[in-house]
C-alpha positions in Angstrom: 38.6 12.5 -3.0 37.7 14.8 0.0 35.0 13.7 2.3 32.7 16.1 0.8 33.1 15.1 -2.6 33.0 11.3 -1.2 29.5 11.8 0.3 27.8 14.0 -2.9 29.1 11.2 -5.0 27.8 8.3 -2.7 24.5 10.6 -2.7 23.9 11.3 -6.3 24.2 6.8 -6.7 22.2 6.6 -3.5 19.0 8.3 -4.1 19.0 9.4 -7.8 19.5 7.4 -10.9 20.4 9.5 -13.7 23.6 8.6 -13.9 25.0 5.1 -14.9 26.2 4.3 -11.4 22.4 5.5 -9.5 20.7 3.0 -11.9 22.9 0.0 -11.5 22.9 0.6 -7.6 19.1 1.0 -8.0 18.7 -2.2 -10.2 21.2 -4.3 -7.4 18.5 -3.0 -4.9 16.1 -4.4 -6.6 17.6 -7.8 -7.1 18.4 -7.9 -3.5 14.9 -7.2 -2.5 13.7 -9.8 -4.4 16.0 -12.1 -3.5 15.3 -11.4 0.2 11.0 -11.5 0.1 11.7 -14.9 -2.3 13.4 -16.7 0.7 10.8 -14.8 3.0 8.1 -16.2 1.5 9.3 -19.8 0.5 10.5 -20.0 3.9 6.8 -20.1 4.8 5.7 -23.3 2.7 6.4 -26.5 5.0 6.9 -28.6 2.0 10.3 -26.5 1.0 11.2 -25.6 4.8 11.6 -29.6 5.4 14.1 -30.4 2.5 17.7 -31.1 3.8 19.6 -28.1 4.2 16.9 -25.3 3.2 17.0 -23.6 6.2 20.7 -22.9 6.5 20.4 -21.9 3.0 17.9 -19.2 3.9 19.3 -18.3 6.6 22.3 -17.5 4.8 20.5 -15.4 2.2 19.0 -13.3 5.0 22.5 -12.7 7.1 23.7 -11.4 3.5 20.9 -9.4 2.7 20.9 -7.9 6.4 24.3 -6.5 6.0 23.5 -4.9 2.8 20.8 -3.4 3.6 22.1 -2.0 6.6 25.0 -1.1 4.8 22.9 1.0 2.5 20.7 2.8 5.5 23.9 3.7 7.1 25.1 4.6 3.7 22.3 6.7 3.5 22.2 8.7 6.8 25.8 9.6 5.9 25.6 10.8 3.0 22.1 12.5 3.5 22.0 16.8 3.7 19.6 16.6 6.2 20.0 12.8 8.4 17.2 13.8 10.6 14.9 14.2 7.7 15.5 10.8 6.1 15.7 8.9 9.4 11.7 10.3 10.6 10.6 9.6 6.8 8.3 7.2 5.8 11.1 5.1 4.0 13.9 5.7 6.4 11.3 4.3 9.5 10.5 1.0 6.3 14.5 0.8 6.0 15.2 0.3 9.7 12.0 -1.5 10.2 12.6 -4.0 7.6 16.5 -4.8 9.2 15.4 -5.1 12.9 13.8 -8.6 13.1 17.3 -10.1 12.1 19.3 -8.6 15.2 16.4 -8.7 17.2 16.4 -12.2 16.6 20.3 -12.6 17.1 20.2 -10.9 20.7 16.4 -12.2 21.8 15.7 -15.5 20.5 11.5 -15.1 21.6 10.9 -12.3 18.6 11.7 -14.3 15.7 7.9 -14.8 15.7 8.1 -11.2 14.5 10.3 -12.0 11.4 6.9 -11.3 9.0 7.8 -7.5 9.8 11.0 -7.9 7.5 8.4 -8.3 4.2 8.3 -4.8 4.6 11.3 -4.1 2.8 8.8 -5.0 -0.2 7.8 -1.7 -0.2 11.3 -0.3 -0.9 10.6 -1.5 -4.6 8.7 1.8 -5.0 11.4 3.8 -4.3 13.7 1.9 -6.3 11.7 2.4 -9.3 11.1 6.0 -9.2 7.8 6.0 -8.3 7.5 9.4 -6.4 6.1 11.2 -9.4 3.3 9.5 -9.2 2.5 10.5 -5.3 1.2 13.8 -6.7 -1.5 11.7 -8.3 -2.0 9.6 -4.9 -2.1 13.0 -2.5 -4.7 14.2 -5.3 -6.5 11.3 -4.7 -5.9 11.1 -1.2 -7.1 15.0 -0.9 -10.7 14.3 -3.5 -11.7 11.3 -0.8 -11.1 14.0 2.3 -13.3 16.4 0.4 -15.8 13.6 -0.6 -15.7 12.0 3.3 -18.7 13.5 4.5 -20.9 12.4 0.9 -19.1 9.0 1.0 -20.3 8.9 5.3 -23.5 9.5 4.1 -23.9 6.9 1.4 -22.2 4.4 3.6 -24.6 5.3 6.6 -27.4 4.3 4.2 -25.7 1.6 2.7 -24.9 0.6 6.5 -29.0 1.0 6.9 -30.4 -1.4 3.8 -28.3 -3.9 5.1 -30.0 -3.9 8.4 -33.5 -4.1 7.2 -33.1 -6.5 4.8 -31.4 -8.6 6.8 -34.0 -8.4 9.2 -36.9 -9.2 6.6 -34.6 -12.3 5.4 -34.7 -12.9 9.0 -38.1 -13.1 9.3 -39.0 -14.6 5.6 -36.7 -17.4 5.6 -36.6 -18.3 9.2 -33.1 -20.5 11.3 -34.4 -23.7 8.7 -33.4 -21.8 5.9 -29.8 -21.0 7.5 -30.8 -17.4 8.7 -30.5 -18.1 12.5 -30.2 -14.9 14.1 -30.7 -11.2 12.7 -26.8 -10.4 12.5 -26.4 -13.6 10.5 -29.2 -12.7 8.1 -27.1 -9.0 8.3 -23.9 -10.7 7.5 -25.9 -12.1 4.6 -27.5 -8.6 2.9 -23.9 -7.3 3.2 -22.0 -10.2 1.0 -24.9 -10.4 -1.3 -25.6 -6.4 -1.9 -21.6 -5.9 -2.7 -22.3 -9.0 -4.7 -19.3 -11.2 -3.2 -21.6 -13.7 -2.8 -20.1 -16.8 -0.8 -22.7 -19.3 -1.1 -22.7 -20.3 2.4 -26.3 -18.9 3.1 -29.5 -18.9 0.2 -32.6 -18.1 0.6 -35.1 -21.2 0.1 -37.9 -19.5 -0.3 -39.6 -18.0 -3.9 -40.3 -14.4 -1.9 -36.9 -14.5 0.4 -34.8 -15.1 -3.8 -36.7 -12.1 -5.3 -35.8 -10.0 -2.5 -32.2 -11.7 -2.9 -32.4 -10.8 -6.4 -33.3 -7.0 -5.4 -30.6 -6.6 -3.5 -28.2 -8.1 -5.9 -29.2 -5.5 -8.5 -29.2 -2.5 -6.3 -25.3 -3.4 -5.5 -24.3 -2.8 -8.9 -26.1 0.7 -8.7 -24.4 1.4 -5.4 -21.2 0.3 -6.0 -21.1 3.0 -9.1 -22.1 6.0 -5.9 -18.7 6.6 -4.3 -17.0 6.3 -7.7 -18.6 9.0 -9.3 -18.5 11.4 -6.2 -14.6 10.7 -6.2 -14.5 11.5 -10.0 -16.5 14.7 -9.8 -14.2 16.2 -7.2 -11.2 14.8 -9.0 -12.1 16.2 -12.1 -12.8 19.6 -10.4 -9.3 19.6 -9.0 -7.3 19.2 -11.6 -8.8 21.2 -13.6 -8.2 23.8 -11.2 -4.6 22.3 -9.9 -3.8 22.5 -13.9 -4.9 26.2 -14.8 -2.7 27.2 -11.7 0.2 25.3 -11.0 2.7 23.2 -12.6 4.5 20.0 -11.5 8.0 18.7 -10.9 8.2 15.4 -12.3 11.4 14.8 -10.3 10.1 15.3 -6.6 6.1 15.9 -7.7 6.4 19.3 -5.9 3.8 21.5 -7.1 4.4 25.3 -8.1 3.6 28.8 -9.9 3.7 28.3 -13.6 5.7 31.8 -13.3 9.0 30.0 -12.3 11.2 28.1 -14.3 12.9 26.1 -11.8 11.6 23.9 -8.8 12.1 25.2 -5.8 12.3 22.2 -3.7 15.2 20.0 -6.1 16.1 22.7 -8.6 15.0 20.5 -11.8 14.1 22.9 -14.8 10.9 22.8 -15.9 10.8 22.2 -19.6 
């Protein structure tokens, strides 16, 4: 097999997974993610670190795991038409992000501190599972909340606002005896009660300082449905428009003219 033919072959089981040889490659991938971020995160819990011999087992299974994936992000840049592309790409800078820690900690000792960097490669399992059709639906998403930013400002400038006064009114109703010692305290307060996380740590005592509790506890329900429906409107709008006008590629979410037949960026047909 020429060199050529070498590196389409390596980059049709690298990065698709139509064929039988892409989805086994993509389901080993898999297996050795989850194999690494197990011993990642097990490695964490001092009662497992401490038994005899855990550490040189972990330790093994992240030397292994290293050289594969470094294997496959060499593998990758090889066989890749355009390196340069891949290597500045959000996954290619997750790829060599998630192998560094290891040699960095081979050649200087002080950054193992920084070995929390290699969970990264968690976020590899999106590619591995073909998820890039659904990143049309996250940059319309992404694109309805830049439209909305100004309305969302707004309501969060007020929201920002309600929480100011009321915590100032707690302030002054319940008084340092009741837990509200200072105004950003009593702030602190309004906030965790009006999204209604409600912690506990701080209550009103008083019968006026609870109805005013209760208040704001129903007026977080209303104002947590606000940015929803502004997203939803503008959402709606879009792909209502994005739908009468363009088509998608579900292979590389590539939107285009519902004139062609073809995608322009990978060449899948359209059905």
């Amino acid at each position: 097999m020429s060199r050529n033919g070498l590196r389409d072959s390596l980059y049709t089981i690298i990065f698709e997974a139509n064929s039988p040889a892409g989805k086994a490659f993509d389901v080993a991938l898999f297996m050795t993610i989850g194999v690494s971020v197990s011993a990642i995160m097990l490695e964490s819990v001092p009662s497992i670190a401490s038994i005899s011999g855990a550490s040189s087992w972990f330790q093994a299974i992240e030397l292994i795991t290293t050289l594969l994936f470094t294997i496959e992000y060499l593998l990758r840049i090889w066989c890749s038409p355009k390196p340069g592309h891949y290597f500045r790409s959000f996954y290619g800078a997750i790829d060599l992000v998630s192998t560094l820690p290891f040699y960095l900690a081979v050649l200087f000792p002080a950054t193992g501190t920084f070995a929390v960097i290699r969970a990264l490669r968690l976020l590899r399992i999106f590619r591995v599972l073909k998820l890039s059709r659904f990143l049309v639906e996250g940059n319309l998403l992404w694109q309805s909340l830049l439209r909305s930013s100004r309305k969302i400002g707004v309501f969060l400038f007020t929201v920002i606002l309600l929480c100011v006064v009321m915590g100032s009114v707690m302030y002054t109703i319940e008084g340092p005896e009741n837990g509200f010692s200072s105004i950003p305290l009593s702030i602190y307060w309004a906030i965790v009660t009006l999204t209604t996380v409600g912690y506990g740590d701080i209550a009103p005592g008083t019968v006026l300082g609870q109805f005013i509790a209760s208040i704001i506890m129903i007026l977080g329900y209303a104002i947590i449905a606000v940015p929803t429906g502004i997203v939803t409107v503008d959402l709606a709008n879009t792909q209502h428009t994005k739908e009468s006008m363009l088509k998608t590629c579900e292979n590389c979410g590539n939107s285009c003219s519902k004139d062609v037949n073809y995608c322009p960026q990978c060449g899948t047909e359209f059905p």
